[in-house]
N, C-alpha and C positions, 0 to 999 in steps of 0.2 A: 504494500500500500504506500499511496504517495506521501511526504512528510514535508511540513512547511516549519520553517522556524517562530518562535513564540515574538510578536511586534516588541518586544519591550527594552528597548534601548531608549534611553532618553531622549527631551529633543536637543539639549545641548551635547554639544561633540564632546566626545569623551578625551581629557589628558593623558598624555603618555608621561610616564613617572619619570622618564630619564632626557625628557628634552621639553627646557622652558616654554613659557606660551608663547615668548615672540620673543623674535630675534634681530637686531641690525645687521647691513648685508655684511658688516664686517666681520661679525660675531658668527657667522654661521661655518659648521668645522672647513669647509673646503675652502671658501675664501679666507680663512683666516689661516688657513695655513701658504697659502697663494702669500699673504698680505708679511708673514712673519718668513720666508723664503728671501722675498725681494730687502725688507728690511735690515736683515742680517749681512746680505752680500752688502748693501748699501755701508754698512758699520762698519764691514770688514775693508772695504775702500776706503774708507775715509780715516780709518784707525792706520792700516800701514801707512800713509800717507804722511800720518801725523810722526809716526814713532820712525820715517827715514829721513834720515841725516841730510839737510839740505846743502844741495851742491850745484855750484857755478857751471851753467854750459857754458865753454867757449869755442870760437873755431877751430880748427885742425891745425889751419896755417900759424895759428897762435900758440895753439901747442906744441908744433914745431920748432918757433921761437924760445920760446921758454927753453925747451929742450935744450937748443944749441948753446944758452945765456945759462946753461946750467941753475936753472930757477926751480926745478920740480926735484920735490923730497922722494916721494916715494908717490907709485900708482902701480894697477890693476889691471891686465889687459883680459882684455874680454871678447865674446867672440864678435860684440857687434858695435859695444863701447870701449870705451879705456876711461878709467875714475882712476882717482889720486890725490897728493897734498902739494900746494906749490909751498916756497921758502916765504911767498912773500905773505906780510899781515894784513887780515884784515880791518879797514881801522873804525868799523863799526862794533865788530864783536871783541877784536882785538887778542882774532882767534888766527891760524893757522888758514890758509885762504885752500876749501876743497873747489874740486875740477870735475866736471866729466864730458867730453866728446867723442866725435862717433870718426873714428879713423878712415882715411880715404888708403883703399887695397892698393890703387892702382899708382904704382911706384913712377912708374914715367911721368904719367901726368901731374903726380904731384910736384916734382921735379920741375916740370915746365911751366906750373902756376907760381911758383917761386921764383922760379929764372925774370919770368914775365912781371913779376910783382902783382902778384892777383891774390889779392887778400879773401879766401874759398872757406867754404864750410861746407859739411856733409849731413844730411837731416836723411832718417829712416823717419817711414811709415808706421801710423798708430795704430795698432789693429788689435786697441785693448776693446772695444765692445766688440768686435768681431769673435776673438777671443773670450770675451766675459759670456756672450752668445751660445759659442758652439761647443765651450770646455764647461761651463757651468748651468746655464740656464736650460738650455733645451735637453742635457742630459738628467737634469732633475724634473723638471714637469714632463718627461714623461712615464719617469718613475712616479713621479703623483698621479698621473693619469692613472696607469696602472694599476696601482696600489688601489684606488678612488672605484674602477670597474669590477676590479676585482671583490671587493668590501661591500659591491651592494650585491653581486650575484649572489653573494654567501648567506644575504637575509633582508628583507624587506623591511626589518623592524630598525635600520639604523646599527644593524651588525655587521662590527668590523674589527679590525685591530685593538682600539681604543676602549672599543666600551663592550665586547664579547661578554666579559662577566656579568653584566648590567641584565637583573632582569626584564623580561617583555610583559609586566602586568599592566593592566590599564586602571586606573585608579579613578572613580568615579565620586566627586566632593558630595558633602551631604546633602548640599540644595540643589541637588543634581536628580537623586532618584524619587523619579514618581512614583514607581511601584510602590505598589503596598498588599497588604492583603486580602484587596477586593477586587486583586485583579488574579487572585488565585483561588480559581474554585475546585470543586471533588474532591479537596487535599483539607479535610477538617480535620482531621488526626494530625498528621502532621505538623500544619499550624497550631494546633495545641502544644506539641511539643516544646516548635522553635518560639512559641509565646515566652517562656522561661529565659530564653538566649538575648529576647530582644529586652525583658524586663532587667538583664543582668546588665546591658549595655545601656540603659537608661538610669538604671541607678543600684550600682555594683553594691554600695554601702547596707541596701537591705540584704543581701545576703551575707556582709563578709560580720554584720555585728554579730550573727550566729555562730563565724565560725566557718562556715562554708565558703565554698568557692565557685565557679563556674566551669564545667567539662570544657576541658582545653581543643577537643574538636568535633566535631556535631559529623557523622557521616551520613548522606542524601541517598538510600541507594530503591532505584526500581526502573520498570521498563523504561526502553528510548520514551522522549516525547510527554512522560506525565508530567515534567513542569520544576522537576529539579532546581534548575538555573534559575526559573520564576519565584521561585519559594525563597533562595538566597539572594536575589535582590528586592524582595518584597522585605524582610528580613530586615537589609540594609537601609530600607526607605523606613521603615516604619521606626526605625532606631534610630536614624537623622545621623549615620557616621559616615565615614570615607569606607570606599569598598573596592576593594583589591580583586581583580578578577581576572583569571591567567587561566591557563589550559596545561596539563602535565605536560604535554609534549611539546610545549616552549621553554622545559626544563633542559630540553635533552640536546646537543649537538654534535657535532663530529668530533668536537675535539675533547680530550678527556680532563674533567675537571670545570670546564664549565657549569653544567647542571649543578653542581654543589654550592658554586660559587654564585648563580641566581638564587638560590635558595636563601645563602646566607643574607645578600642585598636586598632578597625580597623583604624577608623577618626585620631586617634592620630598618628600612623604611618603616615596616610596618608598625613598630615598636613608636618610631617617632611621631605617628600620626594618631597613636593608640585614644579612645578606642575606637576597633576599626574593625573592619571582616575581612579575613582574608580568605577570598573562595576560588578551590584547585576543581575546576571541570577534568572528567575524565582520568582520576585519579589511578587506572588501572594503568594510564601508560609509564607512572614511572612508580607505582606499589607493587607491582606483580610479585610474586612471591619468590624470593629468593634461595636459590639450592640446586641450579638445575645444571642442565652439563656444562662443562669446563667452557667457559667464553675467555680467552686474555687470561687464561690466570686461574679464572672465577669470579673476576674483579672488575666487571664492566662499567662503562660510565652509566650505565642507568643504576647498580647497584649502590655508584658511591652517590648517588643523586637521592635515592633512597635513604641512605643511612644519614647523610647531613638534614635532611628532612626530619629524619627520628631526634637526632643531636636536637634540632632546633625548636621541636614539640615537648622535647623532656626540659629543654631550657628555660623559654620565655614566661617570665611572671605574670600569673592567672588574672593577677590584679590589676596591672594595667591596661587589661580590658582589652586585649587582641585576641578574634576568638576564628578559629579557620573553622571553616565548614567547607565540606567536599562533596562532590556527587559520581558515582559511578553507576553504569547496568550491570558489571561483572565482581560483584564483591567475592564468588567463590575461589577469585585468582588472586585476591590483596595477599600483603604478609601478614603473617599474625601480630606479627610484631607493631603491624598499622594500627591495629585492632583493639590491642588491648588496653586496659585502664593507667589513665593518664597521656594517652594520646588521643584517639576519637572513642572516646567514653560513650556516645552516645551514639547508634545506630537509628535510624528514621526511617521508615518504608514509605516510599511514594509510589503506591498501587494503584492499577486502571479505576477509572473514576466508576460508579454502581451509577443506576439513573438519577439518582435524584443530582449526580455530580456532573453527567454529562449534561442535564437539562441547565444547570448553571452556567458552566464553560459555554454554551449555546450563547444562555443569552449576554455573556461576555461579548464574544465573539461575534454579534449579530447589532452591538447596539449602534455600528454605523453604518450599518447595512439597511437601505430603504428595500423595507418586508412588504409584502403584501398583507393586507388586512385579517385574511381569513386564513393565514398559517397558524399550525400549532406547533410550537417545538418540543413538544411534550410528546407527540408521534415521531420526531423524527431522534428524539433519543431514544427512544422503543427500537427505532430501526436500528443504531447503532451500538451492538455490545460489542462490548472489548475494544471501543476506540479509545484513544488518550486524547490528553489536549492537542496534540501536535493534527492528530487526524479531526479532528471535530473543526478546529481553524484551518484544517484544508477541506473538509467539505463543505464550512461557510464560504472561502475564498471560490471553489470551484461553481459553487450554485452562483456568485453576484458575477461571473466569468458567462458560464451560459444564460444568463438576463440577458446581459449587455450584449451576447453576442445577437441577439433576437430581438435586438430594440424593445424589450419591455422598459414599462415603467419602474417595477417594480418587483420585487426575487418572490418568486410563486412554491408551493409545493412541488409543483412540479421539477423546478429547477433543483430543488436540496434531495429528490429521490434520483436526478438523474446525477449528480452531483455524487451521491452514495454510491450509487453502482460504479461509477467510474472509480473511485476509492478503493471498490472492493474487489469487481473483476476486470477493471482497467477499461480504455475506451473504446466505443464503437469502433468496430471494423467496418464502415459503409461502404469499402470498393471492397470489402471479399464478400461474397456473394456462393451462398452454397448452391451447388445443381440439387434439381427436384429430388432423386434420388436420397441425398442424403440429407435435405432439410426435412424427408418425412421419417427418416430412418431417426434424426434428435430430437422430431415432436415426441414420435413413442417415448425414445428414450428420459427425456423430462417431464412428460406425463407418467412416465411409470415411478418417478421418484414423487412425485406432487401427489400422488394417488394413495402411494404406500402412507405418505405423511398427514394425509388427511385419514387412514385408515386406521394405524394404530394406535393405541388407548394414549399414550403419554409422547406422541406429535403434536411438535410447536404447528402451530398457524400456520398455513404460507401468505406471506403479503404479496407475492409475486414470480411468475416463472415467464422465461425469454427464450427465445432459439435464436438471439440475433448476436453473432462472434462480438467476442472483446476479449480484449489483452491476445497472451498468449497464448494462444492452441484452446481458449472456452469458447466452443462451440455453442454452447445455453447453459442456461441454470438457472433451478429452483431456489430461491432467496426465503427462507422463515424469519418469523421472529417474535421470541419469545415472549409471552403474556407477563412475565414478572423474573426479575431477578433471581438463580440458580447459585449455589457455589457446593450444593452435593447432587452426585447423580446415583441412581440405584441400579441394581442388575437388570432391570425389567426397562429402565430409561434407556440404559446402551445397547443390550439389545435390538432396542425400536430403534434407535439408530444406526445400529449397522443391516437393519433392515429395509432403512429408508437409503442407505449407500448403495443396498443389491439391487433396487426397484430400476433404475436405468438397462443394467443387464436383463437381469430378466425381463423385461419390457420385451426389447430387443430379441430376446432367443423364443418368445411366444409369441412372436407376431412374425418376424422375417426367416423362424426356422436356423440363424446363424447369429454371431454375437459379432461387435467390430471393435475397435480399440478406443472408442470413447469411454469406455469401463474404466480406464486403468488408471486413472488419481481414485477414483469410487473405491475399488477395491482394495490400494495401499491405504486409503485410510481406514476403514475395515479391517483389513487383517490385524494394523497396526491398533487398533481399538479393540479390538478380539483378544492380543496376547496381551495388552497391559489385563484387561479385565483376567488373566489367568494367572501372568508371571507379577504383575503388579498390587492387583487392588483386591485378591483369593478371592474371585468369584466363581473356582470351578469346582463341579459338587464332584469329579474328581480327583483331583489334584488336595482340595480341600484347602483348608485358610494359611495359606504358605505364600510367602513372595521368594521370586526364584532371580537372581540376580541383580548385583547392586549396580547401577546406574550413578554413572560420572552427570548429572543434569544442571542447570542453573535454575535454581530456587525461583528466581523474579521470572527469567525469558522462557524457561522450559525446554533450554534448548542439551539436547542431551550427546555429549560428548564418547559417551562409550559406555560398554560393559565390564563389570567385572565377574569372571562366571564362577559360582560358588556351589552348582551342583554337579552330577553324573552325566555319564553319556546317555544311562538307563533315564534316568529323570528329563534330557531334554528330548528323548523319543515320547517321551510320554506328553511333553506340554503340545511339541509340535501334534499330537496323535488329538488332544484335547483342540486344541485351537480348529485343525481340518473338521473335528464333527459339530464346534460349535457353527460355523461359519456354514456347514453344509445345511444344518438343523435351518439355521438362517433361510439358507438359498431356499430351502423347500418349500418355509412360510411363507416367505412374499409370492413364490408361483403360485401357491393354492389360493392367497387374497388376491393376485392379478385376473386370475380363471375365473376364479370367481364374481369378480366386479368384471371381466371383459365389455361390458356396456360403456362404461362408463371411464374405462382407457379410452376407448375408441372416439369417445367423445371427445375428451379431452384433448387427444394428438388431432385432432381435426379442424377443432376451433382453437388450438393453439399454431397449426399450419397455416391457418387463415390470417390470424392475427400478429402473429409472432409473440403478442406480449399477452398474457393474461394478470387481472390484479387476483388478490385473493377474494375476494366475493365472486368473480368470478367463474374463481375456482369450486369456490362452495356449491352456488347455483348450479352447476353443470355436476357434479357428483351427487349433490340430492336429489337432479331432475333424473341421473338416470340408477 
């Protein structure tokens, strides 16, 4: 299902902690080091300058004279000048009179300016800024180029040489956050919790004259999309602090020692702005549980990013009121070490909203959305179990998407059930187009599931069945939905469900004499329904009340990682032997209710071939008429 992010960013732009609000163009790092390059050659020209010996030019022919008048003490011949001291004083310094000119090579001619009496001088070309150019300047600025290109490939956040260590949290001021917690609904348990956190940040003094203290980290954990992030800045608003808000894997970089080194900058801010929150998104990318095979040593840079994280939770004082709250969906991968008392003390579950939670997030979600009059959204949370906020703000977004795209006035029911489906089984396929053949071969088959689910005793409703493609490879589908809220199911409810999974197949092999491969998600989730009810939940009156292998699962997602198998080979011939007769006992019941209503299949795949969509009243009508 599709996922939209929760609107709640403030409307002022958020500070970045490590680069002031404004800058002169001089101040900013690249010209300023452009500006401190040129001023230092500048010094360095003007300091030699200063600190060499000033010395007299004079011409060649003159220094020749001298020469011959034995007037010069001592000089230096060079390859381009000649410097030296003449005898005579000078009678302003009352010093020792120095020399320097530039010797003429060419022996003849100087000879012949002498003879001639041509009083001659030799001058070489300046080629100090040609020189200052090509020996200095343009081999450094393109080392700053470089250096400059290189420093921003490496991160977008202003990560470079200089400031690597510097964490990337964005720090949001108190008058900043509007959230609060009316813009978080389904999550009353929760807010009751972090009530406590925000009362400790409002005024720390009622608890500490008992003695007490405040849990130095609050952990957020449950599916993608309940609101996590919304809960910790609601948190933050309702407490009027500054709120630190980073993502673990802004911890982490190539190079080693980094990640430690943000951690420590971040706490140290944090400490200075106390009191404050400081909230790590996605805590799994740098808590994962440490012990696993040899990386470096054992000693990776996410482990030492880790452990200075521990250093810095067992350190900072409770009382100064910096309290970190974190949110993960994988808490089965943290370290223990994260866990345990004196670091995130407190555990928080942020579970899918029940109806009365989704009817709220609705009307969140919808209050600036121009509704049609005669919507209830009290239906269309009915229609949606097991959404979170994330999916309920993508089917309000998707229905004001389909208004607008049909010039209404105003977002209709219609728009928030097609809105739903696309959520659920993804969007119309309008250029695939099935041949006759097999749009009659998927009425049967979805009539045989619509049929089974209106037959047996503890079948949800259907609000709706379709033969029109969407998403990926669903060809149609039977749509229920549940008359009230569920959280135990009985042998006799799954059952009826994996009865209503077979009704497609057998549909299919009692009418066309042959079965085809639109069975085959129907079946895996069947079978897989079938062996939890045996290896899982002891519902088999053979096997008896035993669970038969431990399952690696994730407690919030359900998502299950593996087995660990703890019986016989004899024991899994027996479950798979249970599972085939339960699944058959299945196949045989729905044949004998399809045989037996065959009227009223028939009906159904015919006015559903007609129409493509049926609603559930429809449904009903047409199975009580026949």
């Amino acid at each position: 299902m599709g996922k939209i992010k929760f609107n709640i960013s403030p409307k002022k732009s958020e500070i970045d902690v490590n680069k002031p609000a404004e800058k002169k163009f001089w101040q900013k790092q690249g010209h300023f080091s452009i500006w401190y390059f040129i001023i230092m050659i500048t010094l360095l020209y003007f300091f030699q300058s200063a600190i060499a010996v000033k010395k007299e030019q004079i011409p060649y022919s003159e220094f020749q004279n001298y020469l011959k008048t034995n007037q010069i003490s001592e000089c230096v011949i060079r390859e381009k000048v000649i410097t030296g001291t003449l005898k005579l004083m000078d009678q302003k310094t009352n010093k020792l009179r120095r020399f320097i000119t530039v010797p003429l090579y060419n022996a003849e001619l100087a000879k012949d300016l002498e003879n001639h009496g041509v009083k001659y001088n030799v001058a070489i070309e300046s080629h100090f800024l040609r020189d200052l150019l090509f020996a200095w300047i343009i081999p450094f600025a393109a080392i700053f180029l470089l250096w400059s290109f290189f420093s921003n490939k490496m991160g977008s956040a202003g990560m470079n040489f200089l400031n690597i260590g510097k964490n990337k949290a964005r720090i949001h001021a108190e008058t900043e956050q509007k959230v609060s917690f009316k813009d978080a609904a389904g999550v009353d348990e929760a807010k009751q919790e972090l009530g406590e956190v925000i009362e400790f940040l409002r005024n720390p003094e009622h608890f500490q004259r008992l003695g007490g203290h405040m849990p130095k980290g609050v952990l957020l954990v449950g599916p993608p999309g309940t609101g996590k992030t919304l809960l910790a800045r609601a948190v933050s608003g309702e407490a009027g602090v500054p709120f630190f808000n980073i993502s673990g894997s802004d911890f982490v970089e190539m190079f080693v020692g980094v990640g430690a080194a943000r951690v420590r900058d971040l706490f140290e801010q944090a400490r200075s702005k106390a009191p404050c929150i400081i909230f790590i998104d996605e805590l799994d990318a740098i808590g994962r549980q440490r012990g696993g095979p040899m990386v470096m040593g054992g000693h990776d840079e996410r482990e030492q990013t880790l452990n200075q994280l521990l250093v810095e939770m067992d350190g900072f004082d409770t009382s100064k009121g910096v309290v970190v709250l974190s949110a993960t969906n994988r808490p089965e991968i943290l370290d223990k070490a994260l866990l345990r008392p004196g670091r995130f003390d407190r555990q928080i579950v942020v579970d899918k909203p029940d109806l009365k939670g989704r009817l709220e997030i609705l009307k969140i979600h919808t209050t600036e959305l121009k509704l049609a009059t005669d919507i209830n959204l009290e239906i269309i949370a009915r229609r949606t179990p097991g959404f979170v906020g994330a999916d309920l703000a993508n089917v309000a977004n998707e229905a004001a998407i389909l208004a607008a795209r049909t010039n209404q006035e105003a977002i209709g029911t219609k728009d928030f059930e097609a809105a739903i489906d696309r959520v659920i089984a993804g969007p119309e396929k309008k250029n695939s187009t099935l041949s006759p053949e097999e749009k009659h071969r998927v009425a049967f088959h979805e009539s045989g599931h619509t049929l089974i689910a209106e037959l047996v005793p503890t079948g949800e409703p259907v609000h709706k069945v379709s033969i029109i493609p969407r998403g990926i490879g669903a060809l149609g589908y039977t749509l229920q939905v549940p008359e009230k809220e569920k959280f135990l199911a009985t042998r006799n409810e799954l059952l009826d469900q994996v009865a209503i999974l077979l009704g497609g197949r057998v549909a299919e092999e009692i009418v066309f004499g042959d079965i085809s491969t639109g069975a085959q998600n129907d079946l895996e989730h069947a079978s897989e329904l079938i062996r939890n009810m045996v290896c899982t939940y002891g519902m088999s009156e053979k096997l008896g009340p035993l669970t038969f292998g431990k399952k690696s699962t994730s407690l919030f997602l359900g998502t299950e990682y593996g087995e660990n198998r703890n019986y016989s080979e004899e024991t899994a011939c027996a479950i798979d032997d249970e599972v085939r007769t339960i699944i058959q006992s299945s196949y045989q019941r729905v044949k004998e209710l399809l045989n037996k209503n065959r009227p009223a299949l028939d009906s159904l795949a015919s006015e559903l071939e007609e129409k493509e969509v049926l609603s559930g009243k429809e449904v009903e009508a047409i199975v009580k008429k026949s």
